[in-house]
C-alpha positions in Angstrom: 64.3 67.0 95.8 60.9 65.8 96.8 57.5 67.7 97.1 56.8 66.6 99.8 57.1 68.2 103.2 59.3 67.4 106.5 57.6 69.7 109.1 56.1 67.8 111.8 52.7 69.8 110.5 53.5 69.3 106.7 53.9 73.2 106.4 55.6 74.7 103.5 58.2 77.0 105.3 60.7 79.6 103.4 64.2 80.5 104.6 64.3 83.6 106.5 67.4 86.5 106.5 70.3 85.6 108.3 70.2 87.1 111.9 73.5 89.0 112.5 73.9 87.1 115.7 77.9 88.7 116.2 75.9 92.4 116.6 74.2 90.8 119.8 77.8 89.3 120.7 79.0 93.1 120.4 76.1 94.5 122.2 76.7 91.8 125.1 80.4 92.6 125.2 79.8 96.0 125.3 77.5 95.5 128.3 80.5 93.8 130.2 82.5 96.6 129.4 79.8 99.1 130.8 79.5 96.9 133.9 83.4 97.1 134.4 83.4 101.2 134.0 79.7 101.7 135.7 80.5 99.9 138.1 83.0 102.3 140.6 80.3 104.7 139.8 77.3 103.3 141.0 79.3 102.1 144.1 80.2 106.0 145.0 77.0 107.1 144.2 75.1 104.7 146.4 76.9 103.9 150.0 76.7 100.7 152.3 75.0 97.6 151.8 72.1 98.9 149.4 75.1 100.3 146.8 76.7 97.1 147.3 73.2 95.6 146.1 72.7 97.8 143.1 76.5 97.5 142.1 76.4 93.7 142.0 73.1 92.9 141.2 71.1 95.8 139.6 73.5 97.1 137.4 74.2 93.8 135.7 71.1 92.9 135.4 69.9 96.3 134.2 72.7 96.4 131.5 71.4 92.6 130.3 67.7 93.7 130.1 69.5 96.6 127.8 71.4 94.3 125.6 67.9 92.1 125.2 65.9 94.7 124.0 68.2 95.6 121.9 68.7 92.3 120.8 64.8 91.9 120.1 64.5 95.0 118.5 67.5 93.6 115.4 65.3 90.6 115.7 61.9 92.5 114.9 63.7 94.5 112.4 65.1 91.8 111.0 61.3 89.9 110.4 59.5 93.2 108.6 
């Protein structure tokens, strides 16, 4: 190998850890499965159009924001 560098700003870089990228694949599965089982509950919970709204859009997209942060917070643990 050579001494010299092949960054585009001829910086020495070190390997990192490996990120456990199946634990965010679990966490995101088991964000589908909470949509699947949340789901009939936010619907009775909330009635007409605006439980409609939360059911198919809020939840969801709650329940992805939760598997982010989650996802971040390996990823920060993962740096220290």
């Amino acid at each position: 190998m050579s001494s010299e560098t092949n960054t585009l700003l001829h910086r020495d870089e070190l390997q990192g850890k490996r990120y456990p990228l199946y634990f965010e694949r679990a966490v995101l599965i088991l964000a589908l499965v909470a949509m699947f089982f949340l789901h009939p509950v936010v619907l009775s919970m909330v009635d007409g159009t605006l439980g409609m709204l939360v059911a198919w859009c809020g939840l969801p997209l709650f329940l992805l924001l939760c598997a982010e942060m989650i996802g971040r917070l390996v990823q920060s643990m993962q740096k220290g």
